[in-house]
N, CA, C, O and CB atoms as a CASP TS submission, in Angstrom:
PFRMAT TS
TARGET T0000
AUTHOR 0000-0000-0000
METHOD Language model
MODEL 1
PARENT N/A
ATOM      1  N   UNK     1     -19.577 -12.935  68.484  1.00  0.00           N
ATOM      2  CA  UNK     1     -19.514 -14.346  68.180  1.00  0.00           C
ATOM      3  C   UNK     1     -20.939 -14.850  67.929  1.00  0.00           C
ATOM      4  O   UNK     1     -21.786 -14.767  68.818  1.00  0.00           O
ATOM      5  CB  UNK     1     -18.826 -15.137  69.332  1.00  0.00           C
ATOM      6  N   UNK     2     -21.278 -15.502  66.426  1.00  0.00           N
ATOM      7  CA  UNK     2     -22.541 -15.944  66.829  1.00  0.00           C
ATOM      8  C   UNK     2     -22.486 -17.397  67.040  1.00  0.00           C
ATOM      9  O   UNK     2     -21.416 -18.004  67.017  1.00  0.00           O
ATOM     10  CB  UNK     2     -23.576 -15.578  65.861  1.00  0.00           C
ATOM     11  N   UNK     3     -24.044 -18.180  67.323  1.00  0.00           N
ATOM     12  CA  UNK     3     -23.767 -19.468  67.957  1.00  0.00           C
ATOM     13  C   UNK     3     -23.034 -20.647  67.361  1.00  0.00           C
ATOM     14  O   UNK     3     -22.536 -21.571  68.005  1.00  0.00           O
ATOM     15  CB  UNK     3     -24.889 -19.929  68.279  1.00  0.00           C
ATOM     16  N   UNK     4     -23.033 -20.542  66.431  1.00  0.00           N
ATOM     17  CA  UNK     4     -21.963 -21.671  65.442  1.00  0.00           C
ATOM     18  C   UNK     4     -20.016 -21.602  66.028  1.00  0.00           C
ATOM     19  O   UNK     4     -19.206 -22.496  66.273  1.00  0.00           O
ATOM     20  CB  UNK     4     -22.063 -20.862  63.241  1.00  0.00           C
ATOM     21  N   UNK     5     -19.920 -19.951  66.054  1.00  0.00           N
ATOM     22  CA  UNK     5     -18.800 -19.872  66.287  1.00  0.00           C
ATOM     23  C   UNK     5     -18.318 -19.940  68.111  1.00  0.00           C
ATOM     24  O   UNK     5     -17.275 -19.774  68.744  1.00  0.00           O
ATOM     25  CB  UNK     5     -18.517 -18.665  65.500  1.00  0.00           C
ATOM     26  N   UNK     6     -19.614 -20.247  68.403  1.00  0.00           N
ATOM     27  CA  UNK     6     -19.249 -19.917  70.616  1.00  0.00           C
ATOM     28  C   UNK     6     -19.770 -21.777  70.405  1.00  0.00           C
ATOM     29  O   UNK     6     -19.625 -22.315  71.503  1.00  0.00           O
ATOM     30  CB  UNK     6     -21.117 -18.096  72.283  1.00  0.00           C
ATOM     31  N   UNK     7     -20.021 -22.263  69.901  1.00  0.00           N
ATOM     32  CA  UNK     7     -20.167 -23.927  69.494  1.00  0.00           C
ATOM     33  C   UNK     7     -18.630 -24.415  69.200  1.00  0.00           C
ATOM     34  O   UNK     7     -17.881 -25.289  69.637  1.00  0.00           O
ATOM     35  CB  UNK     7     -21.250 -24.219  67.891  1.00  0.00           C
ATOM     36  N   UNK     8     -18.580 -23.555  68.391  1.00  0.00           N
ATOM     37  CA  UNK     8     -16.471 -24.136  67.654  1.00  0.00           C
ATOM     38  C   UNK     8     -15.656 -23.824  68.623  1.00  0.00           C
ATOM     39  O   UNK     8     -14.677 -24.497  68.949  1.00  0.00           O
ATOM     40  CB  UNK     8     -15.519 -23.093  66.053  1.00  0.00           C
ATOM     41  N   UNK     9     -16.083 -22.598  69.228  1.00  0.00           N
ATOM     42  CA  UNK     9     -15.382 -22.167  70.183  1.00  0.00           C
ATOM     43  C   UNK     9     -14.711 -22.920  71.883  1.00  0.00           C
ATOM     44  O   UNK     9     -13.710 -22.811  72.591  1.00  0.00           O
ATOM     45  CB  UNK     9     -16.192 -21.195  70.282  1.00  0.00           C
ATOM     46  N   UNK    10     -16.301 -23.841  71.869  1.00  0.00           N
ATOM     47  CA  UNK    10     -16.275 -24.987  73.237  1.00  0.00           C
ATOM     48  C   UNK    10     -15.613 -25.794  72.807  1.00  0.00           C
ATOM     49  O   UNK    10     -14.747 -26.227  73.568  1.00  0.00           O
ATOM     50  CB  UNK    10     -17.549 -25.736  73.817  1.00  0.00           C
ATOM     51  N   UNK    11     -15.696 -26.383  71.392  1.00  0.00           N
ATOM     52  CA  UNK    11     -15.032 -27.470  71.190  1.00  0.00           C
ATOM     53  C   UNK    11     -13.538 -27.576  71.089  1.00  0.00           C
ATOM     54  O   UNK    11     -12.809 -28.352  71.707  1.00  0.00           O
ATOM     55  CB  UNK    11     -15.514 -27.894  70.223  1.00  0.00           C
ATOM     56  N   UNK    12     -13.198 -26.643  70.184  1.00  0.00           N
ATOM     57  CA  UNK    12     -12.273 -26.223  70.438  1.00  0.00           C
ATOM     58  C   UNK    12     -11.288 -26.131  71.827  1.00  0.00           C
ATOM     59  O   UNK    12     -10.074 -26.320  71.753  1.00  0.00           O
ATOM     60  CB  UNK    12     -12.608 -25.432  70.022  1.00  0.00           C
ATOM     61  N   UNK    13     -11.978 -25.816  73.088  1.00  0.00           N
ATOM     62  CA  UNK    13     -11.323 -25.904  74.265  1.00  0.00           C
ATOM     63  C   UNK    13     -11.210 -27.267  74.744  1.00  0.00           C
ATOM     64  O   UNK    13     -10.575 -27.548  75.760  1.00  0.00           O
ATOM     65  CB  UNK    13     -11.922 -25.111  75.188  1.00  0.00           C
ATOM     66  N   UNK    14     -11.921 -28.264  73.904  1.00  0.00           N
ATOM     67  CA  UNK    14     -12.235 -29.723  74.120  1.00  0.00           C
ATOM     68  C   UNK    14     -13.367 -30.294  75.089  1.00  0.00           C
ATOM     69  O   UNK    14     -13.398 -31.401  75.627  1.00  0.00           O
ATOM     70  CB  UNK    14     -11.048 -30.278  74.577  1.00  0.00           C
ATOM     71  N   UNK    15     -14.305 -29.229  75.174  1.00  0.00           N
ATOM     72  CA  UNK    15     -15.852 -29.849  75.767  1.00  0.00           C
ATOM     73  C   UNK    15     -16.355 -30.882  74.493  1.00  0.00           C
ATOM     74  O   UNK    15     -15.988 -30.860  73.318  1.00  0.00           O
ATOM     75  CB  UNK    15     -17.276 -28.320  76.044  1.00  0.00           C
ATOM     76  N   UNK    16     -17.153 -31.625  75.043  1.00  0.00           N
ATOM     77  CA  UNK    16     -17.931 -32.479  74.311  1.00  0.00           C
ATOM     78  C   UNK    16     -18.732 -31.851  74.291  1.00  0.00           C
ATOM     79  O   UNK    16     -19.003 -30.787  74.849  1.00  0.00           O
ATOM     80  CB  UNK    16     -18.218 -33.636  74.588  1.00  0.00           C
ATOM     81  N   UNK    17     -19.660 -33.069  72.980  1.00  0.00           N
ATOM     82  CA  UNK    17     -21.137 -32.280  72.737  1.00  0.00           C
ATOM     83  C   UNK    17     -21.800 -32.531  73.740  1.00  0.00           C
ATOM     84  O   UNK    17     -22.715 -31.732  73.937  1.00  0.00           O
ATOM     85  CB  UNK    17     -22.044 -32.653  71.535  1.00  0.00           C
ATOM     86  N   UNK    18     -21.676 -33.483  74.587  1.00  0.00           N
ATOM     87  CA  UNK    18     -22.320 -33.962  75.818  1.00  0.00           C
ATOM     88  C   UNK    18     -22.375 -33.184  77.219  1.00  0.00           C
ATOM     89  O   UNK    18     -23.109 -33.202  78.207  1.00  0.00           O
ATOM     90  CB  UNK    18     -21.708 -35.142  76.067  1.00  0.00           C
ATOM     91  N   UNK    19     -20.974 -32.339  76.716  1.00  0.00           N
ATOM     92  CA  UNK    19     -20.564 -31.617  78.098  1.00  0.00           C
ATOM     93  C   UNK    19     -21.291 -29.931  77.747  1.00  0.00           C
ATOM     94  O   UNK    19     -21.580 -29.051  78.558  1.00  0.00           O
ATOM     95  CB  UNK    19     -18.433 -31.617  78.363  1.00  0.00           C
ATOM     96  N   UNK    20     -21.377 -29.934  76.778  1.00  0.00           N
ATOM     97  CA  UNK    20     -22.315 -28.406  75.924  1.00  0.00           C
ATOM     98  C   UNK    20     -23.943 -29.250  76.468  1.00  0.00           C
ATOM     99  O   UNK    20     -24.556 -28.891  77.474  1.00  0.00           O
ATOM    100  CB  UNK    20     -22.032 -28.189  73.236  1.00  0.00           C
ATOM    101  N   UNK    21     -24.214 -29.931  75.919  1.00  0.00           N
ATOM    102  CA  UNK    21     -25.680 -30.349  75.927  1.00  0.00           C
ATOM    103  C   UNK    21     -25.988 -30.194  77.892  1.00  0.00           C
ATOM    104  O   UNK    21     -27.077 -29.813  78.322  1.00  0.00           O
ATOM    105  CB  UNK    21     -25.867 -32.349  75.076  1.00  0.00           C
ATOM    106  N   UNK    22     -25.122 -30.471  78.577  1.00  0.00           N
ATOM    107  CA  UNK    22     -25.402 -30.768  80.151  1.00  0.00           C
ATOM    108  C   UNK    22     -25.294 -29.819  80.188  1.00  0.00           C
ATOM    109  O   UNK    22     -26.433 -29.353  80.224  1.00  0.00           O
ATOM    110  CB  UNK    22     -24.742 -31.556  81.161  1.00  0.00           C
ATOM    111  N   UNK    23     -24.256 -28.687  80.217  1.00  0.00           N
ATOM    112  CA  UNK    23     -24.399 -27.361  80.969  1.00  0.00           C
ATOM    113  C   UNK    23     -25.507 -26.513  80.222  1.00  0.00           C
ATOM    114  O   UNK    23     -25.949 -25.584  80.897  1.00  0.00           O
ATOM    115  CB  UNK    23     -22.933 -26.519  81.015  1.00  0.00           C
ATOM    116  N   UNK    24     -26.075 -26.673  78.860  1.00  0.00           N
ATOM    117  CA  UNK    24     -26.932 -25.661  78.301  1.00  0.00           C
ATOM    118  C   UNK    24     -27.965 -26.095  77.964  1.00  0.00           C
ATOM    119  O   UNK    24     -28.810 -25.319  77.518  1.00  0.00           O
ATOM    120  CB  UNK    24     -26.520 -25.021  77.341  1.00  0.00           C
ATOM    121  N   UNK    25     -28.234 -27.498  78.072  1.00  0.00           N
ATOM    122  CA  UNK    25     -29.717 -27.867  77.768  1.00  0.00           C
ATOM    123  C   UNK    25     -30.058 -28.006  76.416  1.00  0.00           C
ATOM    124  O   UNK    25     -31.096 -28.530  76.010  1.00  0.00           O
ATOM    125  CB  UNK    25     -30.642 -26.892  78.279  1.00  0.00           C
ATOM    126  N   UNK    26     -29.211 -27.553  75.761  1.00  0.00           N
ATOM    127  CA  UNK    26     -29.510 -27.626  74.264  1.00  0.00           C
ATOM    128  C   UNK    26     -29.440 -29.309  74.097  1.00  0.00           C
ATOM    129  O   UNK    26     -29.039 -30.082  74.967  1.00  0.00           O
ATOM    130  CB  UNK    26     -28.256 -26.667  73.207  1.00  0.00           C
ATOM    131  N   UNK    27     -29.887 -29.641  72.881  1.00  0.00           N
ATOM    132  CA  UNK    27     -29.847 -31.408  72.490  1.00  0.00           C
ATOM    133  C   UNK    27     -28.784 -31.485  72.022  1.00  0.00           C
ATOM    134  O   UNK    27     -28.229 -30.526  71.488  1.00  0.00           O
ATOM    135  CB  UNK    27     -30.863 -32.140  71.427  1.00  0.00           C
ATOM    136  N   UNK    28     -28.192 -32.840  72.142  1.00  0.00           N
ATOM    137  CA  UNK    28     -26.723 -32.966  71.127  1.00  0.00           C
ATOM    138  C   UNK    28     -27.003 -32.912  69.721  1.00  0.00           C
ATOM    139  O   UNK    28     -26.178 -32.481  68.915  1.00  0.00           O
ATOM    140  CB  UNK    28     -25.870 -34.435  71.285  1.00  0.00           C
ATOM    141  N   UNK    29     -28.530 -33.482  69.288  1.00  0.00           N
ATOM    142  CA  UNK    29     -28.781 -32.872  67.755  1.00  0.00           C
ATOM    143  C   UNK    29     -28.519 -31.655  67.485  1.00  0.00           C
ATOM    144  O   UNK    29     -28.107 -31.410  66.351  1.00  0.00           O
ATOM    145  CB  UNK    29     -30.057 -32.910  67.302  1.00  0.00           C
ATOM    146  N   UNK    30     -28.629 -30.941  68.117  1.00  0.00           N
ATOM    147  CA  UNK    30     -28.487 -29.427  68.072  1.00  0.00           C
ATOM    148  C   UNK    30     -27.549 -29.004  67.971  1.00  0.00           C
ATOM    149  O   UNK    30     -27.254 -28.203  67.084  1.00  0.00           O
ATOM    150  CB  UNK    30     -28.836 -28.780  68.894  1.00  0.00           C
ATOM    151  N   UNK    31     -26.584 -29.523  69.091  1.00  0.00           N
ATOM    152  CA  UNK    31     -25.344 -28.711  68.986  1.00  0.00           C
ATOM    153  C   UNK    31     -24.468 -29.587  67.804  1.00  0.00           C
ATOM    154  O   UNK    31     -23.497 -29.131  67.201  1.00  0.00           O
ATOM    155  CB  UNK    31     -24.501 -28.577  70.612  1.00  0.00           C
ATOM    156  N   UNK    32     -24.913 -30.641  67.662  1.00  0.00           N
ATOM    157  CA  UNK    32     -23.853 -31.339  66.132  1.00  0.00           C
ATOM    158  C   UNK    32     -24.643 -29.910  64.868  1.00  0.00           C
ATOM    159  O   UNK    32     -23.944 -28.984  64.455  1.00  0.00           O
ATOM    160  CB  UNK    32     -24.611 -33.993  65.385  1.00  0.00           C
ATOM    161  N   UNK    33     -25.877 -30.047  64.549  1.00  0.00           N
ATOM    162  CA  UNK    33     -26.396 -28.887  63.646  1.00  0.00           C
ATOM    163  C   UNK    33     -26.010 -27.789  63.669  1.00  0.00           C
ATOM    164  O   UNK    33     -25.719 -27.183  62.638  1.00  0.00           O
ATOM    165  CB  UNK    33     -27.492 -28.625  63.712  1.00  0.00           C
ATOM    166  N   UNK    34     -25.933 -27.354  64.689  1.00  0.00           N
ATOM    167  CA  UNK    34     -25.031 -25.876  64.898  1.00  0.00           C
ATOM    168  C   UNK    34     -23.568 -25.878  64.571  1.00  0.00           C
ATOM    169  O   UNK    34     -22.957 -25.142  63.797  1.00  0.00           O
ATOM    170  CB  UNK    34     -25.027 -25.386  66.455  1.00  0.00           C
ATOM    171  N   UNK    35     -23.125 -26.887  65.342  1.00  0.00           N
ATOM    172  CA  UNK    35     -21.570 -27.146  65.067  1.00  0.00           C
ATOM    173  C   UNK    35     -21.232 -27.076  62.641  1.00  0.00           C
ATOM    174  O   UNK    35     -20.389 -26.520  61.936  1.00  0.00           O
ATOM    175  CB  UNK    35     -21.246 -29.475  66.108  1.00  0.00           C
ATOM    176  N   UNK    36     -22.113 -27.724  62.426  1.00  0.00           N
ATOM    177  CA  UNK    36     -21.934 -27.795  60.869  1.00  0.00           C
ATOM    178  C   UNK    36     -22.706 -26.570  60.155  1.00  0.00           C
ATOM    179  O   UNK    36     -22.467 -26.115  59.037  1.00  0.00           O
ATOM    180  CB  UNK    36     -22.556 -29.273  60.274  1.00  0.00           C
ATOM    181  N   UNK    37     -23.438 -26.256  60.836  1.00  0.00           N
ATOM    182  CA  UNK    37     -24.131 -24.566  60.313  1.00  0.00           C
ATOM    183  C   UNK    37     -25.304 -24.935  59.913  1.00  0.00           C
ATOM    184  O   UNK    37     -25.822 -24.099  59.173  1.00  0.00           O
ATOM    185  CB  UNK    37     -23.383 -23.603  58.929  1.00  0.00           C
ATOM    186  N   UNK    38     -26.286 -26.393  60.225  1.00  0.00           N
ATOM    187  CA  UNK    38     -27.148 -26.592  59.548  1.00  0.00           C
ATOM    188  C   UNK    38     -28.267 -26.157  60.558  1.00  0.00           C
ATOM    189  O   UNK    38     -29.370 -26.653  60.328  1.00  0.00           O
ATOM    190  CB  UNK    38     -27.086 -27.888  58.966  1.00  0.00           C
ATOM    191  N   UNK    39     -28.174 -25.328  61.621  1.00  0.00           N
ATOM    192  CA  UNK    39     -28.996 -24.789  62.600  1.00  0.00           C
ATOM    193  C   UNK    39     -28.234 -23.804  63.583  1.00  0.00           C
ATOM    194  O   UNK    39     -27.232 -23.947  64.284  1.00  0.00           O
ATOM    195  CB  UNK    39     -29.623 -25.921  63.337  1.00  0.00           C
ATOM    196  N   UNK    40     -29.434 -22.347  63.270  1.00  0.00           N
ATOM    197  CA  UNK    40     -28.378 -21.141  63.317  1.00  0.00           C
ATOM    198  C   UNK    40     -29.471 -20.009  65.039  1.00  0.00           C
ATOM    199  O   UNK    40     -29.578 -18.810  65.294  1.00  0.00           O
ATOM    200  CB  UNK    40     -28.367 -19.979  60.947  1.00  0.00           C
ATOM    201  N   UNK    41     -29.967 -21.217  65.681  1.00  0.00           N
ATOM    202  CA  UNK    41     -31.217 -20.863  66.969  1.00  0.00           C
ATOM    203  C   UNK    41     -31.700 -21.442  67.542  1.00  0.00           C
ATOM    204  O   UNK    41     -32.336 -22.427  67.167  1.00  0.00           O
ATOM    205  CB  UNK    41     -32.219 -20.402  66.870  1.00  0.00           C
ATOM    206  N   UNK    42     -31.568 -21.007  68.798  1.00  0.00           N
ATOM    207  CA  UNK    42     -32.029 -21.797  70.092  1.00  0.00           C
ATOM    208  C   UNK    42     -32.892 -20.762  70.687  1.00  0.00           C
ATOM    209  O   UNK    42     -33.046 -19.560  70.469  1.00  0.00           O
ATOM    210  CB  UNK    42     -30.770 -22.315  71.182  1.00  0.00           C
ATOM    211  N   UNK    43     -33.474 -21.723  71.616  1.00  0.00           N
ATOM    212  CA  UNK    43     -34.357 -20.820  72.245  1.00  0.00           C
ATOM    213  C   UNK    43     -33.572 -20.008  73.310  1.00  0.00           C
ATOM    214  O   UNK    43     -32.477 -20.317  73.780  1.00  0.00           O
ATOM    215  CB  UNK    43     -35.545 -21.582  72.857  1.00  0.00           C
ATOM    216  N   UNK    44     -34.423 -18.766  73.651  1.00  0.00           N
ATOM    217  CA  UNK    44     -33.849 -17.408  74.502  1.00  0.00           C
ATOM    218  C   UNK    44     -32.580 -18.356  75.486  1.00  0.00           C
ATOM    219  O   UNK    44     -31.393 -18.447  75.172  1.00  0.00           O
ATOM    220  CB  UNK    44     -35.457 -16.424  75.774  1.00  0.00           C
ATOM    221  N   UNK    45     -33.176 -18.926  76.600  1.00  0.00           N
ATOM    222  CA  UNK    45     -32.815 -19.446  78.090  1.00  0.00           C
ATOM    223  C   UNK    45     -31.434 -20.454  77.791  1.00  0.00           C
ATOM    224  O   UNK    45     -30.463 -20.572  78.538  1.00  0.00           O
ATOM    225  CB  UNK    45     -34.321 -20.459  78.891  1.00  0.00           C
ATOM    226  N   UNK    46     -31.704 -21.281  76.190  1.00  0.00           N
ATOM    227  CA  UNK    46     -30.562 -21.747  76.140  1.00  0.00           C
ATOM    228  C   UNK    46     -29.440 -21.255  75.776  1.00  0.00           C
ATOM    229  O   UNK    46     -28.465 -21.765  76.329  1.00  0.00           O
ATOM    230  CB  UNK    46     -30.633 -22.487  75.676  1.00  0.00           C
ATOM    231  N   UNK    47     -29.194 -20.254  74.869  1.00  0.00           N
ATOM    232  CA  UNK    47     -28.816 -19.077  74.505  1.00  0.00           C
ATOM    233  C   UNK    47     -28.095 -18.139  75.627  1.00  0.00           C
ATOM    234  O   UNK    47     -27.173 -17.389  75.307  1.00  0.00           O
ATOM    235  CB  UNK    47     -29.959 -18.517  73.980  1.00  0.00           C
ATOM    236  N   UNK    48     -28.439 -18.205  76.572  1.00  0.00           N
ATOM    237  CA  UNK    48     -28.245 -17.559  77.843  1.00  0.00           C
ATOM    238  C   UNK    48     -26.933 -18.464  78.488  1.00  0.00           C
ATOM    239  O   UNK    48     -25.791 -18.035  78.652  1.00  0.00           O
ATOM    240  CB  UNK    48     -29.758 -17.602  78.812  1.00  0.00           C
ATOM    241  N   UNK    49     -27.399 -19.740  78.781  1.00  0.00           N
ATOM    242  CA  UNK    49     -26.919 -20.868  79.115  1.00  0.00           C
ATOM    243  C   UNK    49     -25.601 -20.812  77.873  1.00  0.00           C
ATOM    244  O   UNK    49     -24.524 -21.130  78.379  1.00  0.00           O
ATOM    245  CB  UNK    49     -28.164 -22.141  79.094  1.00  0.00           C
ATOM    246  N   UNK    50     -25.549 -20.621  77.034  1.00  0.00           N
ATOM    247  CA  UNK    50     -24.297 -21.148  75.968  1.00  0.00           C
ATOM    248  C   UNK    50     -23.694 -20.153  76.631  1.00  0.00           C
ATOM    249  O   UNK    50     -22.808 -20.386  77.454  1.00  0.00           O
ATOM    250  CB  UNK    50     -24.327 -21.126  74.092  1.00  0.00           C
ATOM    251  N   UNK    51     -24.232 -18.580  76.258  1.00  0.00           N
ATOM    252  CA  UNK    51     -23.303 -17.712  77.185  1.00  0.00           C
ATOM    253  C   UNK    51     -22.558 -17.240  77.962  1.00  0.00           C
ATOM    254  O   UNK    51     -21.695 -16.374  77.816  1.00  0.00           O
ATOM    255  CB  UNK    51     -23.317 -17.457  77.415  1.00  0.00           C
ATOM    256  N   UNK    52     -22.979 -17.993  79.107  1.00  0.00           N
ATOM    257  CA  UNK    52     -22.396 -17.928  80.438  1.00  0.00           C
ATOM    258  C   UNK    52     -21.212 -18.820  80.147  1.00  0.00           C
ATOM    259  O   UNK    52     -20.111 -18.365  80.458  1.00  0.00           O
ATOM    260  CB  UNK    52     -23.385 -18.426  81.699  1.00  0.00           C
ATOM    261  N   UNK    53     -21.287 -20.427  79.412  1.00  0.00           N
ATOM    262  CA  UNK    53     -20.182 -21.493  79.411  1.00  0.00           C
ATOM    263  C   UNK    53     -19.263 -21.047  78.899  1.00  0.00           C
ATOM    264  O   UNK    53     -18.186 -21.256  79.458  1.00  0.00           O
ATOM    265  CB  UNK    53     -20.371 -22.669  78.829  1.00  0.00           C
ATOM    266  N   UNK    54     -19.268 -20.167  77.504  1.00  0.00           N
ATOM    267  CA  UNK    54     -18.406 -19.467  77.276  1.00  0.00           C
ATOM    268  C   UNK    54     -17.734 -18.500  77.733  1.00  0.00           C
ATOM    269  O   UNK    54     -16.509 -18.384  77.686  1.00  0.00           O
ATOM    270  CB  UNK    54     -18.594 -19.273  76.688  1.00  0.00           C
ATOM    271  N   UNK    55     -18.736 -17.538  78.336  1.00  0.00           N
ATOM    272  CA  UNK    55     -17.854 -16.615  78.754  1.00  0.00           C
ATOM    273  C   UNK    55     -16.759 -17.694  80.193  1.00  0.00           C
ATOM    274  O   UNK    55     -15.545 -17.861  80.069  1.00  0.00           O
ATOM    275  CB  UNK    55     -18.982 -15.034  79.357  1.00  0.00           C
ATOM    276  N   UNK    56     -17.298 -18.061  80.983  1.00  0.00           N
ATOM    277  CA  UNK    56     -16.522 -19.087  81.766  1.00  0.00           C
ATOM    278  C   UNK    56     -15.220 -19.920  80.977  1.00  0.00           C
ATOM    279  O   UNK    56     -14.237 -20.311  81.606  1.00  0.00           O
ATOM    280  CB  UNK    56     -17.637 -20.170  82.236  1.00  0.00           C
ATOM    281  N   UNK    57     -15.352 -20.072  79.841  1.00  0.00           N
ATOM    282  CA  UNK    57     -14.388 -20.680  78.815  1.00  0.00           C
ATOM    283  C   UNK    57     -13.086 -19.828  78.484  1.00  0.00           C
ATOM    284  O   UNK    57     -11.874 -20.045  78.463  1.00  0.00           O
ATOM    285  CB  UNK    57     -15.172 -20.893  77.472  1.00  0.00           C
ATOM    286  N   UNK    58     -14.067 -18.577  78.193  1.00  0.00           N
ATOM    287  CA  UNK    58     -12.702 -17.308  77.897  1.00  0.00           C
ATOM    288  C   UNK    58     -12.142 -16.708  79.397  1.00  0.00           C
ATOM    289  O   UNK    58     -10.915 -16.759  79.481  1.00  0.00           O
ATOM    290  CB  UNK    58     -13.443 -15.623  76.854  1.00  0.00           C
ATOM    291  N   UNK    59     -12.614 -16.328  80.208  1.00  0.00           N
ATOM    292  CA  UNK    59     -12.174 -16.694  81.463  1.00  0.00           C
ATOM    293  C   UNK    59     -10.935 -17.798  82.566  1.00  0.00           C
ATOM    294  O   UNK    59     -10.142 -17.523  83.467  1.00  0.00           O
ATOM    295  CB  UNK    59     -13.166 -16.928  81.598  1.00  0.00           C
ATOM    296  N   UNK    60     -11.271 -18.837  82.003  1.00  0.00           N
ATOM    297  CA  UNK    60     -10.211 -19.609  82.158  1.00  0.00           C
ATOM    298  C   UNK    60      -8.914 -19.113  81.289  1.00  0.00           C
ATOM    299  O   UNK    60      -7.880 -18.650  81.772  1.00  0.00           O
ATOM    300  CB  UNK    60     -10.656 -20.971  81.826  1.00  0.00           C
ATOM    301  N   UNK    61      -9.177 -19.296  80.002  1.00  0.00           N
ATOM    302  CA  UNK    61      -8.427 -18.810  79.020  1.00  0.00           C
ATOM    303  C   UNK    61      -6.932 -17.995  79.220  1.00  0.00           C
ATOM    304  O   UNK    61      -5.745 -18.225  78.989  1.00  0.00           O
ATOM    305  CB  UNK    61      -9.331 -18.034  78.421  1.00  0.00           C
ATOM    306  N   UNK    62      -7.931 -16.671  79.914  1.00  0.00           N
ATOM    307  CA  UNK    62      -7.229 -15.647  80.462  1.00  0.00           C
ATOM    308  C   UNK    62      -6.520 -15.999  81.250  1.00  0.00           C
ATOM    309  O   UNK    62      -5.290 -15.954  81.234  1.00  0.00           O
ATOM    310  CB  UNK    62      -7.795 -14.779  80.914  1.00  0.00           C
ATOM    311  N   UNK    63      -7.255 -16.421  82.090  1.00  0.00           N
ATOM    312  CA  UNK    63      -6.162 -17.185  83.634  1.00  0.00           C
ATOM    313  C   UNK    63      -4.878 -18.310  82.918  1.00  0.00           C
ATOM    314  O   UNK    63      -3.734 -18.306  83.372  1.00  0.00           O
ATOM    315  CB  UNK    63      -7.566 -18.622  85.042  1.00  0.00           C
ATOM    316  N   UNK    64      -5.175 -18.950  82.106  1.00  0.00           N
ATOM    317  CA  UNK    64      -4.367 -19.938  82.080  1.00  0.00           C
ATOM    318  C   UNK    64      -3.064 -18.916  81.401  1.00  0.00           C
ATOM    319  O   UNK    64      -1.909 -18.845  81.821  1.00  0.00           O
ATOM    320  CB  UNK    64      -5.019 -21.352  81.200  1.00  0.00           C
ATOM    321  N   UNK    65      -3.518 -18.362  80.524  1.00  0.00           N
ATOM    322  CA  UNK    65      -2.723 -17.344  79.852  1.00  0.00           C
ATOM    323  C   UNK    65      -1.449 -16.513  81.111  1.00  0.00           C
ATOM    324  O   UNK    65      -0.232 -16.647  80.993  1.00  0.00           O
ATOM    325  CB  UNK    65      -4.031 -16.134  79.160  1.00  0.00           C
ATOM    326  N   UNK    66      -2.072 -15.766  82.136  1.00  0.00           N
ATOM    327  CA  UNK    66      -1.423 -15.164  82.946  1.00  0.00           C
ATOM    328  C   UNK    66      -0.397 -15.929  83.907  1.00  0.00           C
ATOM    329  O   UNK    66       0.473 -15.347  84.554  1.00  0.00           O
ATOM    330  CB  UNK    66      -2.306 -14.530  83.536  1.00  0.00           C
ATOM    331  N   UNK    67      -0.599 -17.218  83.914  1.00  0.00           N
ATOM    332  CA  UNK    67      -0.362 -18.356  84.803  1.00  0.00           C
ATOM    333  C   UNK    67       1.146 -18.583  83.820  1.00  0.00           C
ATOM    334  O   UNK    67       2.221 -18.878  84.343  1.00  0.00           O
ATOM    335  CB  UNK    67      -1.812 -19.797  84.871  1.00  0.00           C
ATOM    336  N   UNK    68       0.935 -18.353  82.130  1.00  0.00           N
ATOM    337  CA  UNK    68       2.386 -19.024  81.725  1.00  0.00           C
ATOM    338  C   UNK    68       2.841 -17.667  81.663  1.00  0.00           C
ATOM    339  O   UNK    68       3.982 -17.649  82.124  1.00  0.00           O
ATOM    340  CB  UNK    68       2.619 -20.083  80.202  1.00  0.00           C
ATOM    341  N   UNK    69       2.425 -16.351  81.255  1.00  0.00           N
ATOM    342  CA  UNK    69       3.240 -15.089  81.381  1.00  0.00           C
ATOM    343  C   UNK    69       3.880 -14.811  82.858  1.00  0.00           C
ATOM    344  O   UNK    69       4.561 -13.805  83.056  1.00  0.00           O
ATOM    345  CB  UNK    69       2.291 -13.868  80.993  1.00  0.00           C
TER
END
């Protein structure tokens, strides 16, 4: 996944840009730019930070998944 698509990906679960910007530090300029493809890098640490929210994102995912199977 690169960052445009782990960006579509939060939103998609219905985080805000506000709720991306708090857990990762990134700016909401940023993540709106990323979100439209007009900015494709962040620095290392935030990058790290998107990571983790997501993987925590697909995580739930799973769970919620097993919860209706």
């Amino acid at each position: 996944m690169n960052i445009q698509e782990k960006i579509l990906f939060l939103r998609g679960r219905g985080l805000t840009q506000s709720q991306i910007c708090a857990f990762t530090g990134i700016s909401q300029s940023s993540v709106s730019k990323i979100e439209n493809g007009e900015q494709s890098d962040v620095t290392y640490r935030k990058g790290i930070a998107l990571d983790i929210l997501v993987s925590s994102e697909q995580t739930k995912n799973q769970s919620d998944s097993k919860l209706i199977a």
